[in-house]
C-alpha positions in Angstrom: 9.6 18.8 35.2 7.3 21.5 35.8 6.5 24.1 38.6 2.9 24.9 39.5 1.6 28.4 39.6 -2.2 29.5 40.6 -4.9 31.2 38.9 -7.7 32.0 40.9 -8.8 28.9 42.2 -7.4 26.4 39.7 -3.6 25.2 40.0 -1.4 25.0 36.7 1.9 23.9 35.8 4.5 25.5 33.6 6.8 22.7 32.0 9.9 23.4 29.6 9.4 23.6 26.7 10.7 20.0 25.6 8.4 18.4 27.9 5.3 20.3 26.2 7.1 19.2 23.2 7.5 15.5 24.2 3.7 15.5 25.1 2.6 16.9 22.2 4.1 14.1 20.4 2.0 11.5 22.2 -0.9 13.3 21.6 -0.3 12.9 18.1 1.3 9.7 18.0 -1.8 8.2 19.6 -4.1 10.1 17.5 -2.1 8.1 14.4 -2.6 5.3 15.5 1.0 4.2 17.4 0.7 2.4 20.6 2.3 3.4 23.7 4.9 1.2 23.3 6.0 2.7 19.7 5.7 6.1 21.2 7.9 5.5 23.8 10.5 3.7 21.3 10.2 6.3 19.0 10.6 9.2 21.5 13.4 7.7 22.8 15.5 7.0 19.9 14.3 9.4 17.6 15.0 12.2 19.4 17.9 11.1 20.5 19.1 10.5 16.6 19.6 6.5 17.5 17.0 6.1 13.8 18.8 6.4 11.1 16.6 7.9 8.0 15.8 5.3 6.1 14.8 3.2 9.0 12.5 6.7 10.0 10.9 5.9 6.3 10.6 2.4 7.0 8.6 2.8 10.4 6.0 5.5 8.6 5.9 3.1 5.6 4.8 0.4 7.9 2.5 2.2 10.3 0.6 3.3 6.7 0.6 -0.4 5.7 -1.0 -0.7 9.0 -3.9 2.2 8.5 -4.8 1.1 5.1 -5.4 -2.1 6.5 -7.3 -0.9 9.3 -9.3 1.4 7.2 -10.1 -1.4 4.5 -11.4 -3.8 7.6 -13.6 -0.8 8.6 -15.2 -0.4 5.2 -15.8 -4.2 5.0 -17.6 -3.7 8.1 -19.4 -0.7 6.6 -20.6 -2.5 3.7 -22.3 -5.1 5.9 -24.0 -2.6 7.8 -25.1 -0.6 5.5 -26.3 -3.8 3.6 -28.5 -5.2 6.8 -29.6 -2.0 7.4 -31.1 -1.7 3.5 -32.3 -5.4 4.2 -34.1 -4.1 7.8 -35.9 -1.2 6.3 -37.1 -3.4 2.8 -38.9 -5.9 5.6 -40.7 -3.0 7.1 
């Protein structure tokens, strides 16, 4: 995996590059919105060419499906704050 090397007082670890690679991934994943569970499933078969391309299309269609969703419940909620908030400040 990795082999640890010190700096002064602080301890690092140098890992191959496809292991900074794989983590990077995460990172992102996460930060898009997939769950562990896809990451994993994705990692594993992805990068090991098991998802064929139109299935790869297919899962990024969906996980957009997904996010426009989310981002319509979050305006919805929005709007009702931003609504009682107007209402608050009209009462004084």
């Amino acid at each position: 995996m990795g082999r640890d090397r010190q700096a002064g007082s602080r301890q690092y670890k140098d890992y191959a590059p496809e292991t900074a690679e794989r983590l990077r991934m995460i990172v992102q994943g996460k930060s898009l919105g997939f769950t562990l569970s896809e990451i994993k499933q994705l990692l594993d078969e992805w990068s090991g060419g098991a998802i064929p391309k139109p299935d790869q299309i297919k899962i990024i269609e969906r996980k957009i499906a997904e996010v426009m969703e989310k981002m319509q419940q979050l305006d919805a909620i929005k709007s009702y704050l931003v609504a009682k908030l107007s209402r608050l400040n009209e009462e004084g």
